[in-house]
C-alpha positions as CSV (number, residue, x, y, z in Angstrom):
1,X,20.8,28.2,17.0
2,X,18.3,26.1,15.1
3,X,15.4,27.9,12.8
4,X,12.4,26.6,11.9
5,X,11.7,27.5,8.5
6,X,8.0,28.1,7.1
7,X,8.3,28.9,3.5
8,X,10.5,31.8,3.6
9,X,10.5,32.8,7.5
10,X,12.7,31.7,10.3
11,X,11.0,31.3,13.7
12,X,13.6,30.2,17.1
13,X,11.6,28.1,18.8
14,X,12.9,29.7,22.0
15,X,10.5,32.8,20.7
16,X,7.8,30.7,20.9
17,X,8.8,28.6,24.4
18,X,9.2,32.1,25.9
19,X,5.6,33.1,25.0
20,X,4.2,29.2,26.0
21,X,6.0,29.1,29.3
22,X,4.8,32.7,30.5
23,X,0.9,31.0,30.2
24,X,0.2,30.9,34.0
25,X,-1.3,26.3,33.6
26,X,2.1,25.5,31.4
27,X,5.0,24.4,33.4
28,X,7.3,23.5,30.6
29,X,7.3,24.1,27.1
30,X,9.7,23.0,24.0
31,X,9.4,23.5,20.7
32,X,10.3,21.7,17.3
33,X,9.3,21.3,13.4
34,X,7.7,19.0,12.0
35,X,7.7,18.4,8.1
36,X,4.9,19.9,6.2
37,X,4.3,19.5,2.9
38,X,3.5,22.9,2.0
39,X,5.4,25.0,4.2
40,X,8.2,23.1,4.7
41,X,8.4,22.9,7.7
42,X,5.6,23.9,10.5
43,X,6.2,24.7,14.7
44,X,4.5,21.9,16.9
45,X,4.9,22.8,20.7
46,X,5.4,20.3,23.5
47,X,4.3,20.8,26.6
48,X,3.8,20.5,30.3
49,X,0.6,21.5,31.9
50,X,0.1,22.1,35.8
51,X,-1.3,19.5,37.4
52,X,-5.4,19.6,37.3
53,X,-5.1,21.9,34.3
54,X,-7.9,21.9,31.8
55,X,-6.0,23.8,29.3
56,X,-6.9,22.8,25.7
57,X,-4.0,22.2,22.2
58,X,-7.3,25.0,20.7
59,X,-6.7,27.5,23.7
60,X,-2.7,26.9,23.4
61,X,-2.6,28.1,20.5
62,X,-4.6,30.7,20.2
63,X,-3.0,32.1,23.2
64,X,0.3,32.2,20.8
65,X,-1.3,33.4,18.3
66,X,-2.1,36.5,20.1
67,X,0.8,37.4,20.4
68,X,3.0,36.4,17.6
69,X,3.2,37.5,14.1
70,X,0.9,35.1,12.2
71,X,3.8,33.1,10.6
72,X,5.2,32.3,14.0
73,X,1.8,30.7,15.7
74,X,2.1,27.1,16.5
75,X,0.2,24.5,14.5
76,X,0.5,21.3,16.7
77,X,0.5,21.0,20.6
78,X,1.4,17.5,21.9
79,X,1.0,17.4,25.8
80,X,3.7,15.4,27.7
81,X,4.4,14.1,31.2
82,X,7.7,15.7,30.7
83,X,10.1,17.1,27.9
84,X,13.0,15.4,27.4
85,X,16.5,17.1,28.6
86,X,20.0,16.5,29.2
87,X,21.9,16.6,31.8
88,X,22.8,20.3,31.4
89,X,19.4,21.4,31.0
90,X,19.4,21.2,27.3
91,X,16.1,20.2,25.5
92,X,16.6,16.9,23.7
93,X,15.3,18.0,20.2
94,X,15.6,15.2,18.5
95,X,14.0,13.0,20.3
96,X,10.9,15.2,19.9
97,X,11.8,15.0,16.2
98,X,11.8,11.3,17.1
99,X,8.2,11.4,17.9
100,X,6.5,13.4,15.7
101,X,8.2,11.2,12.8
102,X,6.7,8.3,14.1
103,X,3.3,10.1,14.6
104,X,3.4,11.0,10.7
105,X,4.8,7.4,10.0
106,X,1.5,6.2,12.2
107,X,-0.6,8.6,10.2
108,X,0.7,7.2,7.1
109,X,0.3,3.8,7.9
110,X,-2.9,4.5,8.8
111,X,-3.9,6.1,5.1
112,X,-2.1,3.4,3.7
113,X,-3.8,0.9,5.4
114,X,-7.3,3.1,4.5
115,X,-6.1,3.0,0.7
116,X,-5.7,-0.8,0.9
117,X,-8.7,-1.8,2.6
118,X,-10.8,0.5,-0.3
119,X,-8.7,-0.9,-2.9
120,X,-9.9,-4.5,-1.6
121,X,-13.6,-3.3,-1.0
122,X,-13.1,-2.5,-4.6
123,X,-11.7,-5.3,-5.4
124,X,-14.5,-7.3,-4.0
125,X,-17.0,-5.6,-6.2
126,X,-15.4,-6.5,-9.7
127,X,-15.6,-10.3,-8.1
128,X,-19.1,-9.8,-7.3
129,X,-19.0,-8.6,-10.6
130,X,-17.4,-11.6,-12.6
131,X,-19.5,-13.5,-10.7
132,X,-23.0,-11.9,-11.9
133,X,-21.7,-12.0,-15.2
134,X,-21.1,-15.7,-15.1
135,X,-24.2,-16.4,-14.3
136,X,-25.3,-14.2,-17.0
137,X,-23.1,-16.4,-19.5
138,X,-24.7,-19.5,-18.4
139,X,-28.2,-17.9,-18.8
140,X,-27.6,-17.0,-22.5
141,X,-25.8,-19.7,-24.1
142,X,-28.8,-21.7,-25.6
143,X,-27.4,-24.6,-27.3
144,X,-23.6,-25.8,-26.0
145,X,-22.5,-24.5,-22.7
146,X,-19.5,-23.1,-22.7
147,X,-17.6,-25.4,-20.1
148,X,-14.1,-23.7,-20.6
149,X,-15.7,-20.4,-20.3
150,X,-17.4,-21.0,-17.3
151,X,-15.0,-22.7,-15.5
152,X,-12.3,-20.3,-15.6
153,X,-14.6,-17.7,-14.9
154,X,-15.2,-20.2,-11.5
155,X,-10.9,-20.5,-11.0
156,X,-10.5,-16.7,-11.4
157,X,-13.3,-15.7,-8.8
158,X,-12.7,-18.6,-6.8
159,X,-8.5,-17.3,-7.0
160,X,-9.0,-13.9,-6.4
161,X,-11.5,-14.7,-3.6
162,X,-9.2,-16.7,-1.8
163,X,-6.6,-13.7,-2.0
164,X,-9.1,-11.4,-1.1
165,X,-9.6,-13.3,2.3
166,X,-6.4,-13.5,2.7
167,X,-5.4,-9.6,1.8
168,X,-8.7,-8.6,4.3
169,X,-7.6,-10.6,7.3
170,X,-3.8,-9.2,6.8
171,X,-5.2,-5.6,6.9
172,X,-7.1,-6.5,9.7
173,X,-4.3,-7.2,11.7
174,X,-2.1,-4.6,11.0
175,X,-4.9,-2.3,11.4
176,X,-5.2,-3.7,15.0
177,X,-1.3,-3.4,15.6
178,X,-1.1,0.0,13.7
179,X,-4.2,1.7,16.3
180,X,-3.6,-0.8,19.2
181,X,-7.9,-1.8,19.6
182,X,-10.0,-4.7,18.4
């Protein structure tokens, strides 16, 4: 039998099936882990409501956690169209595995994505900034402009700007493949 383990407790995620499938709107329930980064590991329940069901992932779980020890509630609910199973019966565990991983590999993308497009918003600033002070430069020199000065102040903005278009459009798109709108 597989545990899930959260910190120092084991929970069978038949336990918890057995509590989700006696809910009268649920017609199928399985249950897996999914990493966590505090406690290792954490339960997420998938499931099958009746059809026309309203029931809710808040009122799910709640519902378990009345009647549970407090380690054993369920943190995620995923509803499904079906759970996966073999031909014996057996629930396909690691396909739900499957799924969550790429949920948290979506997720991730997703921050990573945030962290870049910050990072270029950022970046845009300092050019904005080089720029200013540029002009500044030019402002203040009195007797010889500074050509050299000036103009690699013009290469590096005009550089970074060009890979700052190019950085922005690339996040764009992935953003757009990543959470599927415009």
């Amino acid at each position: 039998m597989v545990f899930i383990m959260l910190l120092l407790y084991q929970i069978a995620p038949a336990d918890l099936e057995a509590v989700l499938i006696s809910h009268p709107e649920i017609l199928d329930a399985a249950v897996t882990s999914a990493a966590d980064e505090v406690c290792g590991e954490i339960p997420v329940a998938f499931l099958v409501r009746r059809h026309g069901s309203t029931l809710t992932k808040g009122a799910v779980i709640d519902f378990v956690a009345n009647q549970v020890a407090p380690y054993k509630k369920v943190r995620r609910v995923v509803f499904t169209e079906s759970i996966p199973k073999s031909a014996a019966g057996k629930i396909l565990r690691k396909e739900l595995k499957s799924f969550i991983s790429k949920q948290q590999q979506s997720a991730a993308t997703c921050i990573s994505l945030e962290g870049i497009y910050i990072s270029i918003s950022v970046a845009k600033e300092t050019l904005n900034g080089l720029l200013k002070f540029e002009n500044f430069v030019r402002h203040i020199q009195l007797q010889k402009p500074i050509k050299s000065l000036s103009l690699k102040f013009h290469a590096v903005y005009e550089s970074l700007s060009i890979l700052l278009v190019r950085a922005y459009s690339s996040l764009t798109a992935a953003a757009v493949v990543v959470t599927g709108s415009d």
